[in-house]
C-alpha positions as CSV (number, residue, x, y, z in Angstrom):
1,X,-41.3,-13.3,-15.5
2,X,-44.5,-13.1,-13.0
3,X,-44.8,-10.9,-10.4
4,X,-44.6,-13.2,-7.5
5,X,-40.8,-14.4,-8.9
6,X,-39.9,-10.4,-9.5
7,X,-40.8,-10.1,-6.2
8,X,-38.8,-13.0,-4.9
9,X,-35.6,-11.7,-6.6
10,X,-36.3,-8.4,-5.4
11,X,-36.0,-10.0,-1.5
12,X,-33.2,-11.7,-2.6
13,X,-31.3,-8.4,-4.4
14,X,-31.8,-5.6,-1.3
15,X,-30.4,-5.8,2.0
16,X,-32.6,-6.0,4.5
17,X,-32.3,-6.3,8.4
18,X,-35.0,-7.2,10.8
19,X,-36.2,-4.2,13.2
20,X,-33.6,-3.8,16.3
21,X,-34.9,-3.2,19.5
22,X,-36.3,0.6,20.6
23,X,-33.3,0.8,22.4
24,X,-31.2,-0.3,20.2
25,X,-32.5,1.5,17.1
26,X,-32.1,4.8,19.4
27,X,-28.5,4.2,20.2
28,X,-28.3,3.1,16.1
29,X,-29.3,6.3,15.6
30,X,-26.7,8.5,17.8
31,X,-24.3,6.7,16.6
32,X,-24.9,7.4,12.6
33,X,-25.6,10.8,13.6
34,X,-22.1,11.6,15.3
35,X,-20.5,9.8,12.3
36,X,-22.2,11.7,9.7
37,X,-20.6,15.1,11.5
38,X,-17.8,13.5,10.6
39,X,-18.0,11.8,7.5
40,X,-20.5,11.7,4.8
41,X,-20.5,9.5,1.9
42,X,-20.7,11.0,-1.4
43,X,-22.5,9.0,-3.8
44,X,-22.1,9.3,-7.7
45,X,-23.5,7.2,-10.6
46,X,-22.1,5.9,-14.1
47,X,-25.1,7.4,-16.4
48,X,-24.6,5.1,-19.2
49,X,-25.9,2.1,-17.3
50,X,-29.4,3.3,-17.7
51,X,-29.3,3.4,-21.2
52,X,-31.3,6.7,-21.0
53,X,-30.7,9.6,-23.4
54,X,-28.8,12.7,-21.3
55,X,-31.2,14.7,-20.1
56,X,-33.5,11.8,-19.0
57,X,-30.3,10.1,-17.6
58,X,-29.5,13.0,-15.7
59,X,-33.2,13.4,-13.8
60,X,-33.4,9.8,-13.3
61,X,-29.8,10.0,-11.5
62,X,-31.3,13.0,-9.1
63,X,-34.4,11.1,-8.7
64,X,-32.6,7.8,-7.3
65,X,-30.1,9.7,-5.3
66,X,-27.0,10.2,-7.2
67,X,-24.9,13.8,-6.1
68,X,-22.0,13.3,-9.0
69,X,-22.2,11.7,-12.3
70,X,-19.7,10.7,-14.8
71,X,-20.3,9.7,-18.2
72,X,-18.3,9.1,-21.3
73,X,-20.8,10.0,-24.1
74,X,-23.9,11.9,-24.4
75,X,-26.0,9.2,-26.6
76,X,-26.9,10.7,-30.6
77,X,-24.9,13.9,-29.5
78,X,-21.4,15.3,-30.3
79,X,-18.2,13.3,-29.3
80,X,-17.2,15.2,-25.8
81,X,-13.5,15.4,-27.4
82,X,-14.9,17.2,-30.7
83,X,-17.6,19.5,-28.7
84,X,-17.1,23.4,-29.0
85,X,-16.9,25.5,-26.3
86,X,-20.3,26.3,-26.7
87,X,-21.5,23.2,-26.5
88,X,-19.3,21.8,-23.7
89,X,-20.8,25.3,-21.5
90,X,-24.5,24.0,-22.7
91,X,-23.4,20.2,-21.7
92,X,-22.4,21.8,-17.7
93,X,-25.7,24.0,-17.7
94,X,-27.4,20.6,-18.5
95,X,-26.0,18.9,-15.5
96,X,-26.1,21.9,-13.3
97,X,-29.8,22.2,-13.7
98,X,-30.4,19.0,-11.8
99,X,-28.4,19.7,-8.9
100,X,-25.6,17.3,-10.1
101,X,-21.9,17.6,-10.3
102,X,-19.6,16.2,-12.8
103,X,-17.4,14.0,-10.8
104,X,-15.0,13.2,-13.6
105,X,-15.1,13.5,-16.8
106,X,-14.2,11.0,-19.9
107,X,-13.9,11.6,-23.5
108,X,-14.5,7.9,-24.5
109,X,-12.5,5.3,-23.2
110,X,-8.7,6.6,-23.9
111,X,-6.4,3.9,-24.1
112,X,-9.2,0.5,-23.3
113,X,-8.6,-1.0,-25.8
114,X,-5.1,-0.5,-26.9
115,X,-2.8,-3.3,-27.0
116,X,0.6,-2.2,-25.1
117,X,2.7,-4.7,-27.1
118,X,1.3,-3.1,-30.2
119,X,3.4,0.1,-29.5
120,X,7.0,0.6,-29.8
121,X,9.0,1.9,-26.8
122,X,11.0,4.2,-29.0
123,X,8.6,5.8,-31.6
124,X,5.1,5.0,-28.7
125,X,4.4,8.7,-29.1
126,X,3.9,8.5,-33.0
127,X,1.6,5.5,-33.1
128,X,-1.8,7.0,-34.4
129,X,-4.2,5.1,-32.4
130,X,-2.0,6.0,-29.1
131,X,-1.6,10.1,-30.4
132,X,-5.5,10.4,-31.0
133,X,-6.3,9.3,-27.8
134,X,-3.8,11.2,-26.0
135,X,-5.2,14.4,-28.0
136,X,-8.7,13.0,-26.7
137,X,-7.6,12.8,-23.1
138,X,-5.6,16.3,-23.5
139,X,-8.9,17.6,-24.7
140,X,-10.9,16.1,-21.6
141,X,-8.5,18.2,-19.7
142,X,-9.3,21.8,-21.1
143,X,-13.0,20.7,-20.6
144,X,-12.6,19.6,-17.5
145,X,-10.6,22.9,-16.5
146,X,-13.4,25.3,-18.4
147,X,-16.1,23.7,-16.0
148,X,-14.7,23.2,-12.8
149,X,-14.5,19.0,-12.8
150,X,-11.4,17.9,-10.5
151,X,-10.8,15.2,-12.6
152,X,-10.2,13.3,-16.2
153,X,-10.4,9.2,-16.8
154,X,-7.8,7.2,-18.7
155,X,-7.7,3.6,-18.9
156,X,-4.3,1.6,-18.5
157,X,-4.2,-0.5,-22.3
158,X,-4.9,-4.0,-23.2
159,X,-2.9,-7.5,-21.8
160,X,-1.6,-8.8,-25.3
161,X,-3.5,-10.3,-27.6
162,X,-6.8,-9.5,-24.9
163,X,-9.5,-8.5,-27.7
164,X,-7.5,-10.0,-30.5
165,X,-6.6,-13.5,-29.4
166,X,-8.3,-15.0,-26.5
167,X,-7.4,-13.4,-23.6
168,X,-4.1,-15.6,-24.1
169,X,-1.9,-14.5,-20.8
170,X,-5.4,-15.1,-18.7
171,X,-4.7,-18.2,-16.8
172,X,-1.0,-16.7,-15.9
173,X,-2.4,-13.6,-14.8
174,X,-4.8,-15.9,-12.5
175,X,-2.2,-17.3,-11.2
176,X,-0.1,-14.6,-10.6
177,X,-2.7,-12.2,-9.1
178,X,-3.0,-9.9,-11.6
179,X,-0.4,-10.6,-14.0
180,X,3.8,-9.9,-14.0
181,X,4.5,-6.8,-16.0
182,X,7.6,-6.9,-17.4
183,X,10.9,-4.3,-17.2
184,X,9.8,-3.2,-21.5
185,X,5.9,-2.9,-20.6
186,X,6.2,-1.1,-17.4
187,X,9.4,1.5,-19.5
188,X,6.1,1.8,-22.1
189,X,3.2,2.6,-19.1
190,X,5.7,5.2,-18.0
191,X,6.5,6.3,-21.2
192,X,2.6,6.4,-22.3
193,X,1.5,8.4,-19.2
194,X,4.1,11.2,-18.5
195,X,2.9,13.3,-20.8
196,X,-0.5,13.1,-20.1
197,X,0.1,13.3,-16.2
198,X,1.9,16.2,-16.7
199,X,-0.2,17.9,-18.6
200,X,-2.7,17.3,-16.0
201,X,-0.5,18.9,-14.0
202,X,-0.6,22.1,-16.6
203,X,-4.2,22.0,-16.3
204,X,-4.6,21.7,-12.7
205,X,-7.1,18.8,-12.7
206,X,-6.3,14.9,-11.5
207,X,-5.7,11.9,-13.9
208,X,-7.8,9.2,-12.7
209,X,-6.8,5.9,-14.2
210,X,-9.5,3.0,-13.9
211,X,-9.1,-0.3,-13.6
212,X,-10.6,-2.9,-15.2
213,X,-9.3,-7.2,-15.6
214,X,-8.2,-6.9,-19.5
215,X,-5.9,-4.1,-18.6
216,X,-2.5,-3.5,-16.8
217,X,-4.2,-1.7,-13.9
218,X,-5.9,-4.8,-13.1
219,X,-4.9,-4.8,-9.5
220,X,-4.2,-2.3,-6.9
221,X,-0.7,-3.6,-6.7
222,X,-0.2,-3.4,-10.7
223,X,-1.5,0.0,-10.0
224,X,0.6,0.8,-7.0
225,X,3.8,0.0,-9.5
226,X,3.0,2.3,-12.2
227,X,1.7,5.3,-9.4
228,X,5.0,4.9,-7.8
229,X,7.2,5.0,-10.7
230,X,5.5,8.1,-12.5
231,X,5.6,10.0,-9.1
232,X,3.2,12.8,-9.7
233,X,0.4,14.1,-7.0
234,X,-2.0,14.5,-9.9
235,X,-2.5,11.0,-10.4
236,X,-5.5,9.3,-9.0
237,X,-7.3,5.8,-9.1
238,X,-10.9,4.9,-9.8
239,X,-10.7,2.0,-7.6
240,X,-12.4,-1.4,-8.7
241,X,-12.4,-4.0,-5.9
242,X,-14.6,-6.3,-8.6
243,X,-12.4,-5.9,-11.2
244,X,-9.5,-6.7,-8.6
245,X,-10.9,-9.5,-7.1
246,X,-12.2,-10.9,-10.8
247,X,-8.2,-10.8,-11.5
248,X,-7.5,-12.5,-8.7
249,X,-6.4,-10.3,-5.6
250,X,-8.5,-12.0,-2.7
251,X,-7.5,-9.6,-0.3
252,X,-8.5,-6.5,-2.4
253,X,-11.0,-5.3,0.4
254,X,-7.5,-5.1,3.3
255,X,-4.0,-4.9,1.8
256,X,-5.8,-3.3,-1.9
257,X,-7.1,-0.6,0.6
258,X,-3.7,0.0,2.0
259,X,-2.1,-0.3,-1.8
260,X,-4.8,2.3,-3.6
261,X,-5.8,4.7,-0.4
262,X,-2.8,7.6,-1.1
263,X,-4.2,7.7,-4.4
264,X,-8.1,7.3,-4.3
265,X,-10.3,9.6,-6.5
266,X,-13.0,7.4,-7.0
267,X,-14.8,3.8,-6.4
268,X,-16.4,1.7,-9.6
269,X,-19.0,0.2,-7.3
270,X,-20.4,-3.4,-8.8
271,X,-20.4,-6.9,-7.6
272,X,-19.9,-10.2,-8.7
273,X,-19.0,-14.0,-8.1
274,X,-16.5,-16.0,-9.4
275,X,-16.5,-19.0,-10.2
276,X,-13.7,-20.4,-11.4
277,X,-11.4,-17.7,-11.8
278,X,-8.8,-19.5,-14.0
279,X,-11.1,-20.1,-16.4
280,X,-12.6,-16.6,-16.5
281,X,-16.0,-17.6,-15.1
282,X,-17.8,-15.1,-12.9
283,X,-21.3,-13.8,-13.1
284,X,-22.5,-9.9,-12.0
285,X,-24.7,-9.7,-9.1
286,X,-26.6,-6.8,-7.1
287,X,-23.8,-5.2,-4.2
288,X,-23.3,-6.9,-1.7
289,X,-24.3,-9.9,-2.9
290,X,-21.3,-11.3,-4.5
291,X,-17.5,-11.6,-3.3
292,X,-16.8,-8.1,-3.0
293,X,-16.4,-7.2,0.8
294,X,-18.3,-4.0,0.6
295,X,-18.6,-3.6,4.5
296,X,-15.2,-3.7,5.1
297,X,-14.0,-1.6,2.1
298,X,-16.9,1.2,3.2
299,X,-15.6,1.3,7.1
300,X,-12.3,1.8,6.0
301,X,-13.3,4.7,3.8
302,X,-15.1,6.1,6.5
303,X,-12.4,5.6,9.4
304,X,-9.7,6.9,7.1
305,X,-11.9,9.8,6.2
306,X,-11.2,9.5,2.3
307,X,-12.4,12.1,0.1
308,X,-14.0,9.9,-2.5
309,X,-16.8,9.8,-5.2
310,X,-18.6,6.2,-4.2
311,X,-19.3,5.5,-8.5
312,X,-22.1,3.2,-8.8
313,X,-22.3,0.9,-11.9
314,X,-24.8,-2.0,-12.1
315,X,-23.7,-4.6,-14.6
316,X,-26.3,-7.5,-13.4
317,X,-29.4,-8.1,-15.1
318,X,-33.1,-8.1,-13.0
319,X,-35.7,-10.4,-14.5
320,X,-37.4,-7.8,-16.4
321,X,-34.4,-6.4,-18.1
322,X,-35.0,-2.8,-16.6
323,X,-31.6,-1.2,-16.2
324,X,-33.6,1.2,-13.9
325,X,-34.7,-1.3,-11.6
326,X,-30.8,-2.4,-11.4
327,X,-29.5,0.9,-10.2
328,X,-32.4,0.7,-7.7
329,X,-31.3,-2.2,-6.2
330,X,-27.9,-1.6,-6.3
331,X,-28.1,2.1,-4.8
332,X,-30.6,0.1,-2.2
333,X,-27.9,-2.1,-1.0
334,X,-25.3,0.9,-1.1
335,X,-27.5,2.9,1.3
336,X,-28.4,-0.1,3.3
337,X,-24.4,-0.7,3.5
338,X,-23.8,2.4,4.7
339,X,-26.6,2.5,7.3
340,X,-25.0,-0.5,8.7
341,X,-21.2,1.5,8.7
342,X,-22.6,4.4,9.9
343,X,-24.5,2.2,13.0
344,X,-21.3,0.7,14.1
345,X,-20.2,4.5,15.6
């Protein structure tokens, strides 16, 4: 790819707005000044999307702008659920050397990839595959409590047959916004996450639950069922308003505010377009150049005051490859979002 087209997608990938008026710019400027005594955004970063090994990840993150980081693996290093003391103390002296804070930490992926209608109601608990990554997660917790990190990250398990058969239940949960979980599959989500909610509660730290399209948490009102019936203060969201829109809920940026705010840890920032959604087609683009209404979602943070890590991902591809360069843009746009936000008073 030449220069000249790099360039062109650059132009096309930031945000930019054409100079205001001296006057203009100055009252641009009092206003993001007496919202920032207010309010300030914190912004955070997904490490493994630069494909970097730690340490490099880490300075890269500080360089771009990144405050909080979360990752799930340290790349050629030891598992974080099988590290020793010794090396989880090492692992926060890493991060704390860069001026970074762990925002949330995650021992793997528990429970991604799990099919729900592989585990029995009854005997759930003794199901290996569901018991190792419950000890994984409960593991994440004492690490999280021995360095100080508010919070642990659980996914919500797999739709049936989602990464053994298709995506089968895909054009109903389409249609449905999100998907109908029924009386059995909500008694197992229950079931599945007491224990570990409260042993976050034991532990004193949050447990963050992300969401993603290919499991149950799809939607902030899937997610709103399952907060409500396990009832516990401890239990956050890592809010997706991609992954919610991508499963259908349109109005994710208004009423999947309203659903997710009493419960908002976190943001998994990324954008995309979809094109036709009941055949799974969508394509990743830079933020705020897909569906996702950014704006909106980052005014109501900011007018609600919500203590939240803003966790950007990237998931597009530039021209060149350079997962780098697709942070860059995408923490470009972020900032250039929130300048905008922050002008409006």
């Amino acid at each position: 790819m030449g220069e000249v087209n790099r360039r062109r997608f650059l132009e096309r990938t930031t945000l930019g707005l054409a100079a205001p008026p001296l006057g203009m710019a100055a009252n641009s400027k009092n206003n993001a000044r007496a919202a920032s005594n207010h309010y300030r955004f914190k912004l955070g970063m997904y490490l493994p999307e630069l494909g970097m090994q730690f340490d490099e990840a880490l300075a890269k993150a500080k360089e771009i702008g990144a405050e909080y980081v979360t990752f799930n693996t340290l790349p050629g290093e030891t598992p974080l659920a099988q590290m020793s003391d010794q090396e989880v103390d090492r692992m926060g002296e890493r991060v704390a050397k860069h001026n970074l804070i762990i925002g949330m930490l995650h021992c793997g992926n528990p429970f991604k990839q799990i099919h729900l209608a592989d585990l029995e109601l009854k005997t759930l608990e003794e199901n290996p595959e569901y018991r190792k990554e419950r000890n994984d997660l409960t593991r994440s917790m004492q690490i999280a409590a021995r360095l100080g990190v508010r919070a642990v990250n659980a996914f919500t398990f797999a739709w049936p047959g989602e990464y053994s058969a298709g995506k089968p239940t895909w054009p109903m949960r389409w249609l449905t916004r999100g998907g109908v979980i029924s009386n059995l599959d909500m008694e197992k989500l229950v079931r599945a996450f007491s224990g570990p909610v409260e042993a976050a509660e034991r532990h004193g730290v949050y447990l963050v639950l992300s969401m993603m399209p290919w499991n149950y948490t799809n939607t902030t009102g899937n997610f709103r069922r399952l907060a409500e019936r396990l009832g516990s203060r401890y239990l956050k969201v890592h809010w997706g308003p991609a992954d919610n829109l991508n499963s259908g809920e349109a109005d994710v940026a208004t009423a999947g505010f309203l659903n997710v705010r009493p419960y908002l840890y976190s943001l998994h920032l990324k954008d995309l377009h979809v094109t036709d959604g009941l055949q799974l087609k969508f394509e990743y683009r830079p933020l705020g150049r897909g569906d996702v209404d950014y704006l909106t979602i980052l005014r109501s943070l900011r007018n609600h005051r919500c203590d939240v890590i803003l966790g950007v991902a990237t998931h597009f591809q530039t021209p060149t490859g350079s997962r780098e360069e697709a942070m860059r843009i995408n923490y470009s746009n972020l900032k250039e979002m929130i300048r905008q936000v922050e002008a409006d008073g």
